[in-house]
C-alpha positions in Angstrom: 125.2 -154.3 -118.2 127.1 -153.6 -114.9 126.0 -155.9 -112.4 124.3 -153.6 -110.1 122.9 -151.2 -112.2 119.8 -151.4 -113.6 119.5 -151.6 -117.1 115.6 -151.4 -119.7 115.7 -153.4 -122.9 112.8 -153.4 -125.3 111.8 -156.7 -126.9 109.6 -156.5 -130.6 106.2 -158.5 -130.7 104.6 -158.6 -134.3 101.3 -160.1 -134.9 101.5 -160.8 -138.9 97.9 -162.1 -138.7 94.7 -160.6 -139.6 93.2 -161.5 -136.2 93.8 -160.3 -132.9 95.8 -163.0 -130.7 96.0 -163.2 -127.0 99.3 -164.5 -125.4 101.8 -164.6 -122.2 105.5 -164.6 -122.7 107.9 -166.7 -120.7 111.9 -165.6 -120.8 115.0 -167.8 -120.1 118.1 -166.8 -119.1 121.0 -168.5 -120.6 123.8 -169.8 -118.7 121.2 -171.5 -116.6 123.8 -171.0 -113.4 123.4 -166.9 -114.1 119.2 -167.0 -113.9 120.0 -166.4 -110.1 121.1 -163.4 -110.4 118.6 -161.8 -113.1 116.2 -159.7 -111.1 113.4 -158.3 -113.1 112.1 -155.1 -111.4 109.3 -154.4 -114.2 108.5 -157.0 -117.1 105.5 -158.0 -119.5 106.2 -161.8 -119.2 103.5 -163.5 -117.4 100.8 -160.7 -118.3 98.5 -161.7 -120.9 98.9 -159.1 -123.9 97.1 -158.6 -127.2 98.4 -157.4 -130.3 96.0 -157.1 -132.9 95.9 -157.8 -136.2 99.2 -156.5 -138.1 100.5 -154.4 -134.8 103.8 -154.4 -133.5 104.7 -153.0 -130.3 107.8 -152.8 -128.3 107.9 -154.6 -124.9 109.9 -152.9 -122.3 111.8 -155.0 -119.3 113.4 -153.2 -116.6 116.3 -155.3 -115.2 119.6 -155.4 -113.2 122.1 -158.2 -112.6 122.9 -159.1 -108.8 126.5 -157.5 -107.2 126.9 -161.5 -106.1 127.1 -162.7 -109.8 130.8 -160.8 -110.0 131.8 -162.2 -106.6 130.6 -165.8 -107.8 134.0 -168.0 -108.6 131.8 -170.2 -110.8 130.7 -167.0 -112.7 134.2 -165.9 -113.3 134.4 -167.2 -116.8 131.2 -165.6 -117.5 131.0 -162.6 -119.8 127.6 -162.8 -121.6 124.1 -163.6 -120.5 121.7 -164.2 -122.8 117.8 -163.2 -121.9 115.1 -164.3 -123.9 111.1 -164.4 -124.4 109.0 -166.9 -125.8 105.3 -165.7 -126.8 102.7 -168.4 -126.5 99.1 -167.5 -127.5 97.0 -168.5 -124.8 94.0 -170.5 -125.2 90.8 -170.6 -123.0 91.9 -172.8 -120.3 95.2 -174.1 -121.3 97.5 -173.4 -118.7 101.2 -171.3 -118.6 104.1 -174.2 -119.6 106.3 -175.0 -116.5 110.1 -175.0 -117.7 111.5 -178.7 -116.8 108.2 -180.2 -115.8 106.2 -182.7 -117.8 
């Protein structure tokens, strides 16, 4: 990805169980330092989403990194980001884990 340009990636959710499950997903961005500069435009994280039993579906995220991350000195030596989701099932009343926080 440019930094700049916007960029859609699809992520794979599978529900291998034979009951329909309810969840939210969280992402990270890895280095921590380059998270500033990830701007989502269009995402699923945060949404509740059900897959039922046995489906798969794909998950798109539309995305571009910030001009500023090539001007950064600290993000000179920089040359991969990694993104990822975590999928936690949501539960009546349990609430959306804060990243950090106890």
């Amino acid at each position: 990805v440019v930094p700049g340009e916007t960029a859609l990636a699809f992520y794979k959710a599978k529900n291998p169980t034979d009951q329909p499950i309810i969840g939210i997903s969280t992402y990270n961005v890895v280095p921590f330092e380059a998270g500033q500069y990830f701007n989502k435009i269009q995402c699923f994280c945060f949404e509740e989403q059900r897959l039922n039993p046995q489906e798969e579906v794909d998950m798109p995220v539309f995305f571009y990194i910030d001009p500023e991350f090539a001007e950064d000195p600290k993000m000179a030596k920089v040359d991969l980001i990694t993104l990822s989701y975590t999928f936690f099932e949501a539960k009546e009343g349990q609430k959306l884990p804060l990243p950090g926080y106890q």
